[in-house]
PDB file of N, CA, C and O in Angstrom:
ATOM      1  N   UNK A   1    -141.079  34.073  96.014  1.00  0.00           N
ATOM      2  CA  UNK A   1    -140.501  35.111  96.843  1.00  0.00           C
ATOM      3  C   UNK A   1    -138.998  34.867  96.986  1.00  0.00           C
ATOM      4  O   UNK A   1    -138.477  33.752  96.964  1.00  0.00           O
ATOM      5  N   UNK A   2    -138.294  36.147  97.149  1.00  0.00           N
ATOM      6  CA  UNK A   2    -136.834  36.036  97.434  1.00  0.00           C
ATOM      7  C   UNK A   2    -136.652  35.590  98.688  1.00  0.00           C
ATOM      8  O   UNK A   2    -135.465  35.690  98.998  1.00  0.00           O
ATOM      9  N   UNK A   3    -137.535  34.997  99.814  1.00  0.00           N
ATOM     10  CA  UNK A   3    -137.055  35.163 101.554  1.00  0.00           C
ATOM     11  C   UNK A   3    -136.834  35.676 101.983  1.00  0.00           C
ATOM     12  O   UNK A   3    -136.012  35.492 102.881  1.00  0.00           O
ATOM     13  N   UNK A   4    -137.688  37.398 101.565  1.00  0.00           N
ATOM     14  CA  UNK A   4    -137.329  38.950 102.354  1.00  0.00           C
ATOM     15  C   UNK A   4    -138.671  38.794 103.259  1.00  0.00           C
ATOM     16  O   UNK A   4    -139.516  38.050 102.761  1.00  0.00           O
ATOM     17  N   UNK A   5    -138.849  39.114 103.939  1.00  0.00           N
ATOM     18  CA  UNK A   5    -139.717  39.296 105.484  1.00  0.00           C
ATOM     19  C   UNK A   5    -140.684  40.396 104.235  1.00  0.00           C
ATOM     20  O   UNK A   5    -140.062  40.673 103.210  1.00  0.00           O
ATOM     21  N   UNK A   6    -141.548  40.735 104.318  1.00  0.00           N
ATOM     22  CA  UNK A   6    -142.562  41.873 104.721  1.00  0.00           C
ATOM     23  C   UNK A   6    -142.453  42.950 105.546  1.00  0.00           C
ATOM     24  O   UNK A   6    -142.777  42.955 106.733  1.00  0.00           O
ATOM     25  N   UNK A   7    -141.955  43.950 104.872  1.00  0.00           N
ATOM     26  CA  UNK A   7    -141.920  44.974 105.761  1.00  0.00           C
ATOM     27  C   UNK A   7    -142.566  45.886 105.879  1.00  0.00           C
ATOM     28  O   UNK A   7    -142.405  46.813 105.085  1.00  0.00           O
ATOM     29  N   UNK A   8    -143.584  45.983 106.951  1.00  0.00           N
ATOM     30  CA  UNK A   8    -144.589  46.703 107.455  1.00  0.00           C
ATOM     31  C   UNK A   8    -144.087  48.023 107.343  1.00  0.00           C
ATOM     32  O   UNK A   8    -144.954  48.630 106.715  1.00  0.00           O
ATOM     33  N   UNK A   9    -143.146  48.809 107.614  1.00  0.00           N
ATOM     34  CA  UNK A   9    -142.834  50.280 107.482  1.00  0.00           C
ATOM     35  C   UNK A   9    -143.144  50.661 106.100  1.00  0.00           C
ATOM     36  O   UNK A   9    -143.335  49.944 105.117  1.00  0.00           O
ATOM     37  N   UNK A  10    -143.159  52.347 106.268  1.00  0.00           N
ATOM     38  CA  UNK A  10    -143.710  52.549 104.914  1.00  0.00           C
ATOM     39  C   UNK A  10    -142.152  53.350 104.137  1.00  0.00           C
ATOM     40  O   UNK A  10    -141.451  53.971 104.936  1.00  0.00           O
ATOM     41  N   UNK A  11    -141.798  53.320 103.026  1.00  0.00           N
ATOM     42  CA  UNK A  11    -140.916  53.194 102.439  1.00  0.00           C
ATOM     43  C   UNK A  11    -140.427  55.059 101.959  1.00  0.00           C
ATOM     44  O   UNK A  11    -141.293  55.926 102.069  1.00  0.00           O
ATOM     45  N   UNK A  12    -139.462  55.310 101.620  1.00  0.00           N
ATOM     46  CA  UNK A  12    -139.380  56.851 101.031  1.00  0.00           C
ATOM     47  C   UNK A  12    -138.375  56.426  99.838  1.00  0.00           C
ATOM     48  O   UNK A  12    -137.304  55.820  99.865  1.00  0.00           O
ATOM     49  N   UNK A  13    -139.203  57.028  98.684  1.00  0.00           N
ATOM     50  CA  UNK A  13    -138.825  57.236  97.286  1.00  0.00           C
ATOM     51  C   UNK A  13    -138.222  58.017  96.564  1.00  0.00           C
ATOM     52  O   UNK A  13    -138.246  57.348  95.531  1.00  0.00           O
ATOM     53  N   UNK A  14    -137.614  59.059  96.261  1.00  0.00           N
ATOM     54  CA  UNK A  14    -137.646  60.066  95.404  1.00  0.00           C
ATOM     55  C   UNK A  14    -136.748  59.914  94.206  1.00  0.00           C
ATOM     56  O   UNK A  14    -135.649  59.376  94.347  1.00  0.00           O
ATOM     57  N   UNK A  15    -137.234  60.449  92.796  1.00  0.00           N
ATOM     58  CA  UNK A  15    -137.214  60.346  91.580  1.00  0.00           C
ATOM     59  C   UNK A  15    -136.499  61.762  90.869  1.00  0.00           C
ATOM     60  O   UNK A  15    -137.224  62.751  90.766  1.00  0.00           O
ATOM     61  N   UNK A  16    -135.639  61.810  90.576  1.00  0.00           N
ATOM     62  CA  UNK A  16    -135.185  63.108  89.771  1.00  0.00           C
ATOM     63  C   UNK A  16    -134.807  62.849  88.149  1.00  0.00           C
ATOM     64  O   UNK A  16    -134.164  61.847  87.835  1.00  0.00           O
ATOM     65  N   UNK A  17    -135.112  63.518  87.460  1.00  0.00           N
ATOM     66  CA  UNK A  17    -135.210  63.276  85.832  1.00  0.00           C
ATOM     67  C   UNK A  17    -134.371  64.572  85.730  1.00  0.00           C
ATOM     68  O   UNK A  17    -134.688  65.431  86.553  1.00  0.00           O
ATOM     69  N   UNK A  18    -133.345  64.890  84.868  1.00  0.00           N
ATOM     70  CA  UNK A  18    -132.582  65.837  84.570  1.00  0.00           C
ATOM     71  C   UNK A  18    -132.686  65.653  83.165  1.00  0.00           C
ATOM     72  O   UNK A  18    -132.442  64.523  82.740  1.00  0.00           O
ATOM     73  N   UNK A  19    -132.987  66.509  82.396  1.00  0.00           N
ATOM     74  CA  UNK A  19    -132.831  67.205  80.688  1.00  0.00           C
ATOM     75  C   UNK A  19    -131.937  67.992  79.991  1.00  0.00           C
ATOM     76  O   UNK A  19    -132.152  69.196  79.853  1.00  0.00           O
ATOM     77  N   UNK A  20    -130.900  67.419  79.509  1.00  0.00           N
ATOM     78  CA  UNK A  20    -130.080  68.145  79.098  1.00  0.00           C
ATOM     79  C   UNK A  20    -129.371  67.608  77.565  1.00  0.00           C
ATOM     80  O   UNK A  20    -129.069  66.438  77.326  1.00  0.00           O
ATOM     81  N   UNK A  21    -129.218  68.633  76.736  1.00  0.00           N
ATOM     82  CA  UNK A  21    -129.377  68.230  75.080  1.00  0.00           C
ATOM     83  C   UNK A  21    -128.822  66.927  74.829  1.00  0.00           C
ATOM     84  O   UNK A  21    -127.603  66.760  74.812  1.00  0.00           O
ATOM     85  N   UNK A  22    -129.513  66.138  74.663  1.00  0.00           N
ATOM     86  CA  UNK A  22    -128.806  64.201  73.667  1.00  0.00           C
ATOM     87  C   UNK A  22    -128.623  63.825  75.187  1.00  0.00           C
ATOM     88  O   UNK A  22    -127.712  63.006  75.067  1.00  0.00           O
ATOM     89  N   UNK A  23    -128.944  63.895  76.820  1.00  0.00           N
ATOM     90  CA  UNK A  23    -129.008  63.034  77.421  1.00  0.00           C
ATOM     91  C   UNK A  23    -130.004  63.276  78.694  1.00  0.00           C
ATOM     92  O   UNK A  23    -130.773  64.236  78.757  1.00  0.00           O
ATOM     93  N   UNK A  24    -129.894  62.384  79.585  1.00  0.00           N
ATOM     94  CA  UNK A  24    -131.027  62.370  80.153  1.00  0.00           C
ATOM     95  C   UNK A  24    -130.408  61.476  81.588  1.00  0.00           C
ATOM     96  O   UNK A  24    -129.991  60.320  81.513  1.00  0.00           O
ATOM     97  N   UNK A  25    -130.457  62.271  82.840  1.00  0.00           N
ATOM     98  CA  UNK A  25    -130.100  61.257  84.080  1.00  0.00           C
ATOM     99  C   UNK A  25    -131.075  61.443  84.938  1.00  0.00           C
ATOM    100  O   UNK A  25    -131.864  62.345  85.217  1.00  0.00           O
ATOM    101  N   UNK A  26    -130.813  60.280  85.323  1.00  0.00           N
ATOM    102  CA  UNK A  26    -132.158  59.729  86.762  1.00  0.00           C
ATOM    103  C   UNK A  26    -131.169  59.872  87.612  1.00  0.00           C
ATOM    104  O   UNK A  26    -129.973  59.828  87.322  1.00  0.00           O
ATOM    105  N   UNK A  27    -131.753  60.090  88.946  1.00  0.00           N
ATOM    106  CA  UNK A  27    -131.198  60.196  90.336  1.00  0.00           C
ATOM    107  C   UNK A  27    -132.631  59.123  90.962  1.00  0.00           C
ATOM    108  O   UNK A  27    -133.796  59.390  90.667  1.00  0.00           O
ATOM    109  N   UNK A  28    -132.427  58.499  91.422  1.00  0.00           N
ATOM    110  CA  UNK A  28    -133.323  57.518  92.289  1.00  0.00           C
ATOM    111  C   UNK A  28    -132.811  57.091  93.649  1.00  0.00           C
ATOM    112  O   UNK A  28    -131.788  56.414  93.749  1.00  0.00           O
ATOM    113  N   UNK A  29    -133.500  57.476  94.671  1.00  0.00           N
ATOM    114  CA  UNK A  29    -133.024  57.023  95.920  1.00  0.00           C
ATOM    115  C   UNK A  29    -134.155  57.118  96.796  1.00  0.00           C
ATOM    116  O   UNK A  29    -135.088  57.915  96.889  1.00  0.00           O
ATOM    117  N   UNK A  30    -133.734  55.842  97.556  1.00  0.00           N
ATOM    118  CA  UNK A  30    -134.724  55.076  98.194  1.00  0.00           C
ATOM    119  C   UNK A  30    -134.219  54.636  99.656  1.00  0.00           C
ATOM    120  O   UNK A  30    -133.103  54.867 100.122  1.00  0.00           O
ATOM    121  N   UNK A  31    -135.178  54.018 100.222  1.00  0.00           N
ATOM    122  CA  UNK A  31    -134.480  53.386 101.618  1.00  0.00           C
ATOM    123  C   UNK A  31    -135.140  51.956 102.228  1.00  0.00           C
ATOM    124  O   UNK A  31    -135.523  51.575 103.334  1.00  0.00           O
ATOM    125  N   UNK A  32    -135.063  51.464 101.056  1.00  0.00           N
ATOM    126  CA  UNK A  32    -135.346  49.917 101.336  1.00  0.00           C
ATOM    127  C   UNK A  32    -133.902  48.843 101.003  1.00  0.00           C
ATOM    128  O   UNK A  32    -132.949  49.525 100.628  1.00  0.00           O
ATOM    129  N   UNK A  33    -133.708  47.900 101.047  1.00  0.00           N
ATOM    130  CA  UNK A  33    -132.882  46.847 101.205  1.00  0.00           C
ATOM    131  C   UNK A  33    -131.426  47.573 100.200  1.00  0.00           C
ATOM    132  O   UNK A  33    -131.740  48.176  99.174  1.00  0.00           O
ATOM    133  N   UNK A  34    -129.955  47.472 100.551  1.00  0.00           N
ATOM    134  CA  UNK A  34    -129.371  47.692  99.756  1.00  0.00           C
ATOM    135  C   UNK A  34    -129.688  46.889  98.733  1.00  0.00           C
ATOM    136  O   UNK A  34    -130.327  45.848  98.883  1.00  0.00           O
ATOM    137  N   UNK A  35    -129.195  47.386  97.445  1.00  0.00           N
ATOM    138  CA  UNK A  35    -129.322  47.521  95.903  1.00  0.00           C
ATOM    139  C   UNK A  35    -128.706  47.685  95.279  1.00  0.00           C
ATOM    140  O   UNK A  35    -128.949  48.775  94.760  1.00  0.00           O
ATOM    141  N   UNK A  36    -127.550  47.061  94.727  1.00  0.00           N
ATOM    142  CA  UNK A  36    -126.466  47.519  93.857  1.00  0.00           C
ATOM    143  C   UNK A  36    -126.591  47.103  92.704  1.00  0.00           C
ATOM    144  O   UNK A  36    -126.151  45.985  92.435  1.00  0.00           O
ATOM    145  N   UNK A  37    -127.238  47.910  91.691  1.00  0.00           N
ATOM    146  CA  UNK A  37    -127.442  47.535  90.480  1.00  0.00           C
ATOM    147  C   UNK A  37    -126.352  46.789  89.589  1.00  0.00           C
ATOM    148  O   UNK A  37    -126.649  45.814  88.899  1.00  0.00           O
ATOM    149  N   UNK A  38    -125.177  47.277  89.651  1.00  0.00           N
ATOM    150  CA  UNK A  38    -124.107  47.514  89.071  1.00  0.00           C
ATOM    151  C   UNK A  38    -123.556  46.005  89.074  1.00  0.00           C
ATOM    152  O   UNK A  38    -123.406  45.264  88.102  1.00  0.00           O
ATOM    153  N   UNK A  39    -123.233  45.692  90.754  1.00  0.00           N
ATOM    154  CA  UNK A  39    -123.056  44.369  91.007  1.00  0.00           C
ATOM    155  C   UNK A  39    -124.270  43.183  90.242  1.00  0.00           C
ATOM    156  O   UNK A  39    -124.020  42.165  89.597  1.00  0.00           O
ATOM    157  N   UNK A  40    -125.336  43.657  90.536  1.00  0.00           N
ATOM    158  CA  UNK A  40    -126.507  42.629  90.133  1.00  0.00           C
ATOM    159  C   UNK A  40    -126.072  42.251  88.405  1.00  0.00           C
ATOM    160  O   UNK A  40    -125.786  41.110  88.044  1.00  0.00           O
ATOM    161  N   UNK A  41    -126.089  43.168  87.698  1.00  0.00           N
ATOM    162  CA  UNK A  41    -125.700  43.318  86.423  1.00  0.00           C
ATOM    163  C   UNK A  41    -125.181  42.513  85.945  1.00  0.00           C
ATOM    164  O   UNK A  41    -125.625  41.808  85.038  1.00  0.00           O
ATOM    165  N   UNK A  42    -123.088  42.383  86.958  1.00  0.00           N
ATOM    166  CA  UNK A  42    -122.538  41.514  86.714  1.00  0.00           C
ATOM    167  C   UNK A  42    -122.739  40.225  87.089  1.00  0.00           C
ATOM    168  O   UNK A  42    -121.946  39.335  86.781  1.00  0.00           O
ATOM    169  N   UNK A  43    -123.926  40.001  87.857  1.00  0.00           N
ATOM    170  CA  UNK A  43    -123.734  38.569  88.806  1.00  0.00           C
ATOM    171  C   UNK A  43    -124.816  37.930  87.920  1.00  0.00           C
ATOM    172  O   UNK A  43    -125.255  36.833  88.265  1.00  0.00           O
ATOM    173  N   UNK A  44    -125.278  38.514  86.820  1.00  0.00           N
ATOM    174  CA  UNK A  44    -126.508  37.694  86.549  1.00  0.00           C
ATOM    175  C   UNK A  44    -126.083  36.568  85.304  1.00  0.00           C
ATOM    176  O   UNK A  44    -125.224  36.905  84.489  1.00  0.00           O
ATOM    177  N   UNK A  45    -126.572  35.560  85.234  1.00  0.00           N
ATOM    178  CA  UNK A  45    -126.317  34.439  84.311  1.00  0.00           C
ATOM    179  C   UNK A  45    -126.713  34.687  82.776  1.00  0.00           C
ATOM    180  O   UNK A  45    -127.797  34.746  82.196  1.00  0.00           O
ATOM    181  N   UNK A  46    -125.406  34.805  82.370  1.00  0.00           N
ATOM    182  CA  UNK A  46    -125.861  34.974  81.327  1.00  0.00           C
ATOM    183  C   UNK A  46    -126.265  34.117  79.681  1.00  0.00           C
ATOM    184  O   UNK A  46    -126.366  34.538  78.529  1.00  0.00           O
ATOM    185  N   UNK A  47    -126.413  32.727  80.329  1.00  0.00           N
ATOM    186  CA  UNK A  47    -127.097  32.148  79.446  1.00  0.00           C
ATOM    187  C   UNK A  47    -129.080  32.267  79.432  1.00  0.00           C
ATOM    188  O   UNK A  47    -129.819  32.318  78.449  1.00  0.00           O
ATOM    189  N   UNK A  48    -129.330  32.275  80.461  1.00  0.00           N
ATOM    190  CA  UNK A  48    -130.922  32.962  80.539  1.00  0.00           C
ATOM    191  C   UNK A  48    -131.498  34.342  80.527  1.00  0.00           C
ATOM    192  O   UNK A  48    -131.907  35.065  81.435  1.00  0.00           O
ATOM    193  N   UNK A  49    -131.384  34.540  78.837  1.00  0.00           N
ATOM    194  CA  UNK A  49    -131.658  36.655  78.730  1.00  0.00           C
ATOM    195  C   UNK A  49    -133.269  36.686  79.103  1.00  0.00           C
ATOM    196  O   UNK A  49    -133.793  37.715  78.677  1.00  0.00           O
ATOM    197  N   UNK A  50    -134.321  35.665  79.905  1.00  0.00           N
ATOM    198  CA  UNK A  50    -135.668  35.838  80.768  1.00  0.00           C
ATOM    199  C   UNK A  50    -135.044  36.884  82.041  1.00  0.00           C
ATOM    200  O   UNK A  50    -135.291  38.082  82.182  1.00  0.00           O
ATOM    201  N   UNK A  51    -134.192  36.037  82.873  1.00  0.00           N
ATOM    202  CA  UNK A  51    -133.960  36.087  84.105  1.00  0.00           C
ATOM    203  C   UNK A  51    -133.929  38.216  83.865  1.00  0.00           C
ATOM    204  O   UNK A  51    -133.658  38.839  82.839  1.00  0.00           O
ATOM    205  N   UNK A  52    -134.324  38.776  85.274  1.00  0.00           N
ATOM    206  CA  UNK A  52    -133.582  39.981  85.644  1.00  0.00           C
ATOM    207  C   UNK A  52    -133.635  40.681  84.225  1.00  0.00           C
ATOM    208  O   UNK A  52    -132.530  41.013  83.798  1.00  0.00           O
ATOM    209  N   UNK A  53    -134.752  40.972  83.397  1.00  0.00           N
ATOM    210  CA  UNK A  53    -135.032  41.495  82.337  1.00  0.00           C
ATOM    211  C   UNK A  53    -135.053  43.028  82.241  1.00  0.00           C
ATOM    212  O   UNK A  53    -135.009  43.595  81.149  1.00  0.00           O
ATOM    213  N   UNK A  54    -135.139  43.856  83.712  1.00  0.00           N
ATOM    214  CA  UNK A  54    -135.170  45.084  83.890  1.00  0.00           C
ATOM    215  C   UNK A  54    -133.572  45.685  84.196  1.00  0.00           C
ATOM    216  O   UNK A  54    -133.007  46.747  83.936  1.00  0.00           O
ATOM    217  N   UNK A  55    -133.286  44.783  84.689  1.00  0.00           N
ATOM    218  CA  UNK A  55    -131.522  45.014  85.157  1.00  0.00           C
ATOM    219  C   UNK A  55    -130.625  45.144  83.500  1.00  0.00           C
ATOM    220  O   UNK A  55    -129.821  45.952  83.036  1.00  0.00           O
ATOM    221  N   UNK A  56    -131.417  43.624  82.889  1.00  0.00           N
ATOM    222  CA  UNK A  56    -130.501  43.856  81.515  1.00  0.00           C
ATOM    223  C   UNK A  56    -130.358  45.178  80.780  1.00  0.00           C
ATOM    224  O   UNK A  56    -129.363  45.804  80.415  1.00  0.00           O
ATOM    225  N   UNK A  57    -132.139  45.494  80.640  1.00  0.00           N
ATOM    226  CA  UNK A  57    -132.452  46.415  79.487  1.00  0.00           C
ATOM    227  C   UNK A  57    -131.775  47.856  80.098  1.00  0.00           C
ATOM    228  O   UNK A  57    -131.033  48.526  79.380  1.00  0.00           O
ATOM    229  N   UNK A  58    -132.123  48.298  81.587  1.00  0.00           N
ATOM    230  CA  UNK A  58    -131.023  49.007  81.936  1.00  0.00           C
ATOM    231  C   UNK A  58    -129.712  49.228  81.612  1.00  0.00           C
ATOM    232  O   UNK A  58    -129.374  50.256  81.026  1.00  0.00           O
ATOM    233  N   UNK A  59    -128.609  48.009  82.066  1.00  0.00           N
ATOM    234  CA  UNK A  59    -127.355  48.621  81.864  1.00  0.00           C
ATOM    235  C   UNK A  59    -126.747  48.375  80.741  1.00  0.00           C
ATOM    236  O   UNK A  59    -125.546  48.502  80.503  1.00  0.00           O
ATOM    237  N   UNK A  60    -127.957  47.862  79.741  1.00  0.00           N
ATOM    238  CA  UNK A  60    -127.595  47.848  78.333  1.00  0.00           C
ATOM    239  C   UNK A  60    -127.917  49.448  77.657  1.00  0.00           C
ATOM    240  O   UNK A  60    -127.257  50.150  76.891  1.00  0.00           O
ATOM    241  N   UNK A  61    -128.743  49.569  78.075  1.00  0.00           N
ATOM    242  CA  UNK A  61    -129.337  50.928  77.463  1.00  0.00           C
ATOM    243  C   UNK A  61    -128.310  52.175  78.261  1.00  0.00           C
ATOM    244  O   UNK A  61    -127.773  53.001  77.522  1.00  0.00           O
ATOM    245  N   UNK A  62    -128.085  52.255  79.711  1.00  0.00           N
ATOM    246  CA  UNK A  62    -127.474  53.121  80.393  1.00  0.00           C
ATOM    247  C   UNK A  62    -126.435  53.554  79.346  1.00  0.00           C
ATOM    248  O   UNK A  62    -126.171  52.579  78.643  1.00  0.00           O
ATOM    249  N   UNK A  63    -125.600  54.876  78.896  1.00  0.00           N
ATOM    250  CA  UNK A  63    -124.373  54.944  78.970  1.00  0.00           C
ATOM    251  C   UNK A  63    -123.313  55.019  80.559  1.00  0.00           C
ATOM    252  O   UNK A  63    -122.102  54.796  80.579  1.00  0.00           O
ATOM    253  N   UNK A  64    -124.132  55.372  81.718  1.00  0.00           N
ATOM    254  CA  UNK A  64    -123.307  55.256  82.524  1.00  0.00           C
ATOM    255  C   UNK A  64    -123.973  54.817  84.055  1.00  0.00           C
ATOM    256  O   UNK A  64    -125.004  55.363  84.448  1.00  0.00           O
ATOM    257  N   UNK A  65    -123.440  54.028  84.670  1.00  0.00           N
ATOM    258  CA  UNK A  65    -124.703  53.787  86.162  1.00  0.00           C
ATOM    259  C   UNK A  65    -123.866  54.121  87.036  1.00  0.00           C
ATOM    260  O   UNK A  65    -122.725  54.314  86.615  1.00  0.00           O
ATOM    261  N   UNK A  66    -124.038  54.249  88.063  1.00  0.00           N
ATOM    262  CA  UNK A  66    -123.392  54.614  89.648  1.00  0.00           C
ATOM    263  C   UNK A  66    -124.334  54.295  90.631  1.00  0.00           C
ATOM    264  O   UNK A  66    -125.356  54.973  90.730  1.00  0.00           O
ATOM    265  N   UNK A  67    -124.105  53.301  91.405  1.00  0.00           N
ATOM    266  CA  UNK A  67    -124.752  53.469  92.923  1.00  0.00           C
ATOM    267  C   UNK A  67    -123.822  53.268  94.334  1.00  0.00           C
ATOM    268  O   UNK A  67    -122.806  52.584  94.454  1.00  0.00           O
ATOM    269  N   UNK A  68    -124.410  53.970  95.212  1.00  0.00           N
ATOM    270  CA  UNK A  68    -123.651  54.168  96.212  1.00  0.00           C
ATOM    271  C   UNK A  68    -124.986  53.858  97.770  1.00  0.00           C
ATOM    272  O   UNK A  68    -126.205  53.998  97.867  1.00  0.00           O
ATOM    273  N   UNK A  69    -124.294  53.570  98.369  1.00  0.00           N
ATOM    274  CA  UNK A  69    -125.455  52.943  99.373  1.00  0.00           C
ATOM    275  C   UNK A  69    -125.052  54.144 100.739  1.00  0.00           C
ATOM    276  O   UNK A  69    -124.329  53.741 101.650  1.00  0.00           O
ATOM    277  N   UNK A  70    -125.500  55.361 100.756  1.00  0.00           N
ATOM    278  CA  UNK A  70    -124.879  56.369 101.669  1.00  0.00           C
ATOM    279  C   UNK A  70    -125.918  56.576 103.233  1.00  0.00           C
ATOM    280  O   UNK A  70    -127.062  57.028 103.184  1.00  0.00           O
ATOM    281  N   UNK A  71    -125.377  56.236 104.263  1.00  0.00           N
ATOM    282  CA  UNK A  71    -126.521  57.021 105.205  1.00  0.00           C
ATOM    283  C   UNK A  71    -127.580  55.815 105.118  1.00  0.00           C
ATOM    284  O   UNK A  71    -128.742  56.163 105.331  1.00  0.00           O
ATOM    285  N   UNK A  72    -127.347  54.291 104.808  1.00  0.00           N
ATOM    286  CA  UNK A  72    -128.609  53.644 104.684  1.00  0.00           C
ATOM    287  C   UNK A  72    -129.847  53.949 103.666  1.00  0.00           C
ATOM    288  O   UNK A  72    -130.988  53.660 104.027  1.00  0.00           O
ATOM    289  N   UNK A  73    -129.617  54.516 102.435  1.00  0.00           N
ATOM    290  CA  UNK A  73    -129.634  55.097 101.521  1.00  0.00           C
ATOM    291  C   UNK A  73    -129.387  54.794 100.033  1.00  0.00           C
ATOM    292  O   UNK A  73    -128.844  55.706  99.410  1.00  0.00           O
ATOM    293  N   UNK A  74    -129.686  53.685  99.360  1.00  0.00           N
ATOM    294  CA  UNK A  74    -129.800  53.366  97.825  1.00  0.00           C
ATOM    295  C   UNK A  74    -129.489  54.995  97.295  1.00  0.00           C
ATOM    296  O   UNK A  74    -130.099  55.917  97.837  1.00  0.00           O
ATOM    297  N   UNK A  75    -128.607  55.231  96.321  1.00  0.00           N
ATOM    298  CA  UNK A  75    -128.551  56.016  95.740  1.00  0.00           C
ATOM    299  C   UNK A  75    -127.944  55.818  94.263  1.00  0.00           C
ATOM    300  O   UNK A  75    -126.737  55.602  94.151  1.00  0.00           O
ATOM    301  N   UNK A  76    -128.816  55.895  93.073  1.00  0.00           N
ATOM    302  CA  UNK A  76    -128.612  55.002  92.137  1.00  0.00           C
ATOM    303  C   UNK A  76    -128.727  56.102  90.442  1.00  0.00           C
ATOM    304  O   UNK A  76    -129.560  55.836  89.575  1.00  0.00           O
ATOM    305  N   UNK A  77    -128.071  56.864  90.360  1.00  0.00           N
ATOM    306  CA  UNK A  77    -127.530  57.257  89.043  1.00  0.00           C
ATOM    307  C   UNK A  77    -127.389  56.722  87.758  1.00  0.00           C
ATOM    308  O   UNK A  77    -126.468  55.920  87.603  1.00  0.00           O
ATOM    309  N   UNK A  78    -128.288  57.063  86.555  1.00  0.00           N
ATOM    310  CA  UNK A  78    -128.859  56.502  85.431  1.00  0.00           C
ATOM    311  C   UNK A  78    -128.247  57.529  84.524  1.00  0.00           C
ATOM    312  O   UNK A  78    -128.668  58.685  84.563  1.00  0.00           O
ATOM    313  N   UNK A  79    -127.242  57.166  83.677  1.00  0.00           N
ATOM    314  CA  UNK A  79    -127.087  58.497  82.407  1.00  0.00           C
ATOM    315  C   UNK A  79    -127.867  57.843  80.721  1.00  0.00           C
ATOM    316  O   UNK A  79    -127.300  56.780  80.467  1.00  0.00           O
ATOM    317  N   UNK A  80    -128.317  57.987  80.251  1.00  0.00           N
ATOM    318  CA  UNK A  80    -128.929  57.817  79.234  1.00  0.00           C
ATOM    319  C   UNK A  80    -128.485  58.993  78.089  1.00  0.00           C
ATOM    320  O   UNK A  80    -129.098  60.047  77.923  1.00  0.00           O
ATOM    321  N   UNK A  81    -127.634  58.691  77.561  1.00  0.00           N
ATOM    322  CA  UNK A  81    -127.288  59.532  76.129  1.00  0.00           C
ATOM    323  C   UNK A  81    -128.320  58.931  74.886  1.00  0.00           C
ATOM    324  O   UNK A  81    -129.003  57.921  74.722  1.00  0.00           O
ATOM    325  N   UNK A  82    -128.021  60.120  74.153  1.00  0.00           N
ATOM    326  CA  UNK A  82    -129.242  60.075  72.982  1.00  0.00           C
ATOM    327  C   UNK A  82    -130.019  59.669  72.893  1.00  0.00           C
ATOM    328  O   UNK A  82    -130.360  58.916  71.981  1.00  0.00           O
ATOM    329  N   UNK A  83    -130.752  60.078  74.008  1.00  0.00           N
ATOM    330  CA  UNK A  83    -132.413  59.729  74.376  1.00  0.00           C
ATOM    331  C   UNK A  83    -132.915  61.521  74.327  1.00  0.00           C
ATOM    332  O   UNK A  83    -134.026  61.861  73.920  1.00  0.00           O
ATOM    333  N   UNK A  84    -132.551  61.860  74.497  1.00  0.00           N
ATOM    334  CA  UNK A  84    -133.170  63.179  74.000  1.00  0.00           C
ATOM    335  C   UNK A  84    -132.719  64.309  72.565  1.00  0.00           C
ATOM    336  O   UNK A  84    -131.516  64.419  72.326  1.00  0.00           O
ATOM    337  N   UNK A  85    -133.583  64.980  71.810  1.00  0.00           N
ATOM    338  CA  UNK A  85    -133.307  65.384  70.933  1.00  0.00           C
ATOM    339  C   UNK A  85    -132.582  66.333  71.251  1.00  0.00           C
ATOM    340  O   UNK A  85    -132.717  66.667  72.428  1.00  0.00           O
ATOM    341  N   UNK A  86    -131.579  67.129  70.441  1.00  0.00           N
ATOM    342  CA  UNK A  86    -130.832  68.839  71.250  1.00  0.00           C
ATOM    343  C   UNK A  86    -131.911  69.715  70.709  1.00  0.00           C
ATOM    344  O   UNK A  86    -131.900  70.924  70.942  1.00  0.00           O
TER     345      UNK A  86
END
């Protein structure tokens, strides 16, 4: 475990997928612990490519990320070019 408590409240999710010719963005926002992908990205060690395997393949794959922590509010922007056909 990271030494986060258990938190009994129940959590709010929402997922947006946008389609548009040769790319593809996520909107994800949530309201659990801030999350800054962006930072995590850079902070991770990069002699162990195990560690944080979802963070890598992300902002390797991303062409563009953005998060912003608004209102207590994860708000986390995914652009993915040429992942979709035109």
């Amino acid at each position: 475990m990271h030494g986060f408590k258990a938190d009994k409240k129940k959590h709010y999710i929402q997922v947006c997928i946008a389609c548009r010719p040769e790319t593809l963005i996520l909107s994800i926002k949530d309201d659990c612990i801030p999350f800054n992908i962006e930072q995590r990205a850079q902070m991770m060690d990069q002699e162990d490519v195990t560690k944080n395997i979802g963070i890598r393949i992300v902002s390797k794959t991303a062409s563009e990320m953005h998060y912003q922590n608004i209102l207590g509010l994860n708000v986390l922007s995914i652009r993915l070019d040429g992942m979709v056909e035109a």
